[in-house]
C-alpha positions as CSV (number, residue, x, y, z in Angstrom):
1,X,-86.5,-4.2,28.1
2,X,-83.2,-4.6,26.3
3,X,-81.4,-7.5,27.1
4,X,-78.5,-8.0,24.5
5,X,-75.3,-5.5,23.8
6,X,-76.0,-5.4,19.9
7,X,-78.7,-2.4,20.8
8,X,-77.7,1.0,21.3
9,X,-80.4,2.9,22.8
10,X,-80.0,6.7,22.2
11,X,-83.6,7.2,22.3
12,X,-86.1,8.3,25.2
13,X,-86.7,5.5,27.6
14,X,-89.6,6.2,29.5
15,X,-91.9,3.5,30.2
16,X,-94.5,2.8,27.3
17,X,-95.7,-0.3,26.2
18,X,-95.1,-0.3,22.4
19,X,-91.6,1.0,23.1
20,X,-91.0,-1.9,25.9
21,X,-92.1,-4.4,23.0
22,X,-89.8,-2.9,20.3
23,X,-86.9,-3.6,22.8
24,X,-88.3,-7.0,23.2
25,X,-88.4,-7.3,19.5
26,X,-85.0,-6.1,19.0
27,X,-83.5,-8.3,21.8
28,X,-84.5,-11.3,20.8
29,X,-83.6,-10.9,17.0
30,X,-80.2,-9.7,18.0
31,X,-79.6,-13.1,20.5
32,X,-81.3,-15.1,17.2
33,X,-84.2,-16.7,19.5
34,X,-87.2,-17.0,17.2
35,X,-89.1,-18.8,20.1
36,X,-88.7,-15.6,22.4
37,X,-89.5,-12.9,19.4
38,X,-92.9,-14.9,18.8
39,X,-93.5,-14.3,22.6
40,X,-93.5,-10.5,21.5
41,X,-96.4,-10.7,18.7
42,X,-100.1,-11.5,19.1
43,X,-101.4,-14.1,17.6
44,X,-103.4,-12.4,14.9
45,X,-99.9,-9.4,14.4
46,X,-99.4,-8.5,10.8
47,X,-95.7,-7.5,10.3
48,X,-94.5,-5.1,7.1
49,X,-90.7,-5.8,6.8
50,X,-90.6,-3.4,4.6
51,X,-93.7,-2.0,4.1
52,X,-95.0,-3.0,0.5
53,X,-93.9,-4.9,-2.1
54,X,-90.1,-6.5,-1.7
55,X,-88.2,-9.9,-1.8
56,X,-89.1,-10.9,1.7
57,X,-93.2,-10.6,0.7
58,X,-93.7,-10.2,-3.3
59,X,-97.5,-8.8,-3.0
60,X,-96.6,-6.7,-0.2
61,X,-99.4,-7.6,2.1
62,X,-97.5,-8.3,5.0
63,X,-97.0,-11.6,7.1
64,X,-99.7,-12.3,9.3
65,X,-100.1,-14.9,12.5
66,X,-97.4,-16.7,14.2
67,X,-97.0,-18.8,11.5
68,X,-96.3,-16.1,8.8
69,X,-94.2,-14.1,10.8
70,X,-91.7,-17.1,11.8
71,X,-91.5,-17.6,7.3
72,X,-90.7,-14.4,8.0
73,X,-87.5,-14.9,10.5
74,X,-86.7,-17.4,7.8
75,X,-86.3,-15.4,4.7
76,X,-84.8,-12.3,6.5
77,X,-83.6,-12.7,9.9
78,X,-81.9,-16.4,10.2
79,X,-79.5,-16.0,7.2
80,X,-78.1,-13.0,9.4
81,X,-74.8,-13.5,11.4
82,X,-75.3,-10.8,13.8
83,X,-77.4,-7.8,13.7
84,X,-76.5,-4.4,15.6
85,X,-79.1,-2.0,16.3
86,X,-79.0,1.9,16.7
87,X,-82.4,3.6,18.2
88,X,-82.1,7.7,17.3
89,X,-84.8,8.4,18.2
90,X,-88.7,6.7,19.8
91,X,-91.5,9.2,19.4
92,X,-94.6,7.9,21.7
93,X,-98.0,9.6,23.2
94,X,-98.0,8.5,26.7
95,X,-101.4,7.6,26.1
96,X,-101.2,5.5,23.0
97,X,-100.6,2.2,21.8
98,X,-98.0,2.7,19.4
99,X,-94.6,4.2,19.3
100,X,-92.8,4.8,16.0
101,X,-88.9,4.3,16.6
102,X,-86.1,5.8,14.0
103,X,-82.5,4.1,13.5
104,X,-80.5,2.1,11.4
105,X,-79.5,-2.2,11.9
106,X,-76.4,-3.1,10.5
107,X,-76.5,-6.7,9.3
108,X,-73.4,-9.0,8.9
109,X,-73.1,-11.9,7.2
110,X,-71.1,-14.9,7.9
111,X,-68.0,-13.8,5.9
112,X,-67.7,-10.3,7.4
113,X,-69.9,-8.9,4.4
114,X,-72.4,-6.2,5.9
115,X,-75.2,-3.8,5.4
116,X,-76.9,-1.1,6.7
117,X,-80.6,-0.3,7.1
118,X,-81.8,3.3,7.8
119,X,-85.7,2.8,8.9
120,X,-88.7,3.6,10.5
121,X,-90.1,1.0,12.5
122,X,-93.9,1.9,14.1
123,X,-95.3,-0.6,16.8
124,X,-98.7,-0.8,17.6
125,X,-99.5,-3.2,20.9
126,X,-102.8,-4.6,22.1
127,X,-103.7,-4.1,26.2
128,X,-101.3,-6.6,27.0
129,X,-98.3,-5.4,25.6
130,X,-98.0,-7.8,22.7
131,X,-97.5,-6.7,18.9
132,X,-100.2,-6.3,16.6
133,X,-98.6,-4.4,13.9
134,X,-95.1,-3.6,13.2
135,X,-94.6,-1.8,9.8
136,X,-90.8,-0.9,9.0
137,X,-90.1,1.9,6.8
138,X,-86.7,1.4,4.8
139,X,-86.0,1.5,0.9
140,X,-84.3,-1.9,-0.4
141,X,-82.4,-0.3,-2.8
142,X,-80.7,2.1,-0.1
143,X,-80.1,-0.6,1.9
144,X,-78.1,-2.9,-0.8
145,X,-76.1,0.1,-2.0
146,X,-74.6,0.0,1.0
147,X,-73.4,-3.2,1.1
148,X,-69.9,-3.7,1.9
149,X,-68.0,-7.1,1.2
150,X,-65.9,-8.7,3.7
């Protein structure tokens, strides 16, 4: 369920539970609540932000538990002013547990500074709706090429 104005939803909609926790996801990053985006994840989720290698996880293995996804928030979300995020498109088998969403997030800094992140973001949810495994597909190097100063 979306529940914040900084998500523009252009996608299908129908009611799936890896797409209902992607909203989740993307709600609670976009209102900065940490404490509600952890209510998203299992306790055992591994999250890829991006997948591989990068400055948010150096050997690219991905942030596991509670406790390595909130170093996560740290590093990449809570330096972040505001995010604003575009769904394209949400491609999920009614009778799966994962749905693999396409879009962008623009992210602003404090000074009016921004950039813009073109990804692939696949969600894969246990029987009760909570994340296991969220693996985002975006290139760094895209992504600070289009950063635009304030």
């Amino acid at each position: 369920m979306i529940t914040s104005d900084a998500i523009t939803w252009l996608a299908a909609d129908d009611p799936h539970p890896a797409r209902a926790a992607s909203q989740r996801s993307y709600s609670a990053v976009a209102k900065g609540d940490l404490a509600e985006w952890l209510t998203v994840y299992s306790e055992h989720a591994v999250l890829e932000d991006p997948v591989g290698p990068s400055m948010f996880d150096p050997e690219g293995k991905g942030h596991h538990g509670h406790a390595g996804i909130s170093a996560f928030w740290e590093k990449a979300i809570a330096p972040i002013a505001t995010f604003e995020f575009t769904i394209t498109e949400s491609l999920a088998n009614p009778g799966s547990n994962t749905c693999a969403n396409v879009g962008s997030i623009k992210t602003s800094f404090a000074d009016g500074s921004h950039t813009t992140t073109d990804l692939v973001m696949v969600y894969v949810v246990d029987d009760d709706g909570l994340v296991l495994s969220m693996k985002a597909f975006w290139e760094p190097e895209r992504t600070m090429a289009s950063f635009t100063p304030a």
